[in-house]
C-alpha positions as CSV (number, residue, x, y, z in Angstrom):
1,X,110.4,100.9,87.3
2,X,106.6,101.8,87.9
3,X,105.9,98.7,88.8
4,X,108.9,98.4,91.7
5,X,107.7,102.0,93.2
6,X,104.2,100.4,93.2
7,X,105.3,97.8,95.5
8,X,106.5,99.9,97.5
9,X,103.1,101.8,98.0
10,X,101.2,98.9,97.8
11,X,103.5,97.5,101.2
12,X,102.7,100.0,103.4
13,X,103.0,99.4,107.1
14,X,101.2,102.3,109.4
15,X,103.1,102.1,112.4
16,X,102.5,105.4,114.0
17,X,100.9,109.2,113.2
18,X,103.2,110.3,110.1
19,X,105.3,106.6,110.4
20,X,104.8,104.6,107.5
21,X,107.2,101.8,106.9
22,X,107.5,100.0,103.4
23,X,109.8,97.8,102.3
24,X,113.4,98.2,102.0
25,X,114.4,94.9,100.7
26,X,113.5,94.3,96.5
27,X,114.3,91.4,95.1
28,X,113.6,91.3,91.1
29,X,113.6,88.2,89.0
30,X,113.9,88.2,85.4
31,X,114.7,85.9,82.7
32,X,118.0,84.5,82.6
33,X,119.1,86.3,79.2
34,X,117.7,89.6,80.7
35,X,119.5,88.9,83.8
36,X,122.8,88.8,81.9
37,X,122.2,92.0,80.2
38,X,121.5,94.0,83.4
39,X,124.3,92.8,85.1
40,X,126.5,93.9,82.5
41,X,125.0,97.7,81.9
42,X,127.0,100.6,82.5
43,X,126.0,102.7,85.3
44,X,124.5,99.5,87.1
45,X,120.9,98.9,87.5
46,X,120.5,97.9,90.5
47,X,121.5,100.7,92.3
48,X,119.8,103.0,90.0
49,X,116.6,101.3,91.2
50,X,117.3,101.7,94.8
51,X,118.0,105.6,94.1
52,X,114.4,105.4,92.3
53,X,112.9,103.8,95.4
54,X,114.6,106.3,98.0
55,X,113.3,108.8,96.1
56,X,109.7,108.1,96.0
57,X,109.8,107.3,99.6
58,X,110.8,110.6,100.2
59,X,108.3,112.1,98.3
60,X,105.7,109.9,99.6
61,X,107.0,110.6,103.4
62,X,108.0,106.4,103.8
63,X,110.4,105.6,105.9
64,X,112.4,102.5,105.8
65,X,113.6,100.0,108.5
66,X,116.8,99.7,107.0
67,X,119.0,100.3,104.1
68,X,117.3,99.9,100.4
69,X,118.7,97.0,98.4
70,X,117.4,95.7,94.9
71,X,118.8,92.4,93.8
72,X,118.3,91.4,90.6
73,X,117.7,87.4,90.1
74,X,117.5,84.9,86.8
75,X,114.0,83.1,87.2
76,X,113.4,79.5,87.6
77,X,112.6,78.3,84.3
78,X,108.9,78.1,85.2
79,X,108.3,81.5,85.1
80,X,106.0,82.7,82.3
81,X,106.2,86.1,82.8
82,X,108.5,88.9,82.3
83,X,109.7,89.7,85.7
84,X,108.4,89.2,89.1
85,X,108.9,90.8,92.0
86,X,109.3,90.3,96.2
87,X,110.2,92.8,98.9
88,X,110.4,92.5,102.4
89,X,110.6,95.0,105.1
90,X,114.1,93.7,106.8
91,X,115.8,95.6,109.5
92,X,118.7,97.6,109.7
93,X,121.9,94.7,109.7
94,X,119.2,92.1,108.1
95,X,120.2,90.6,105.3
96,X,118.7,92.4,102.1
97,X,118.3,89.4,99.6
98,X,115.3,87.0,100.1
């Protein structure tokens, strides 16, 4: 989870005194066979990791463009590491996934 909030600090976007956008649009690829397990946790992990994100924006003073979304993706077999992940600052009606 660390490594999901530092994205989200390391995304910044000043856009004003006291404004600053990051990203509100995670997308998190994992191994296939990790995939499967996530998806099939009880409470859900994705939305426990957009909680996670909300709340260190507002600890932080973020703001976000638009609704938070993490999607969690299998890899492309040529992935060599555990997980990698994207986010995007996407707008309010924008379509979360990347």
């Amino acid at each position: 989870m660390a490594i999901l909030l530092r994205q989200c600090d390391n995304n910044t976007l000043i856009v004003g005194r006291q404004r600053i956008v990051v990203p509100n649009a995670y997308v998190v690829d994992v191994f296939p066979a990790i995939h499967q397990q996530l998806l099939a946790s009880n409470p859900p992990v994705a939305p426990a990791l957009a909680n996670e994100v909300r709340r260190h924006a507002a600890e932080q003073g973020y703001i976000f463009a638009g609704p938070v979304a993490v999607d969690l993706h299998p890899a492309l077999s040529d992935m060599t590491v555990g997980f990698r992940i994207h986010s995007r600052i996407s707008p309010a009606g924008g379509c979360p996934s990347a």
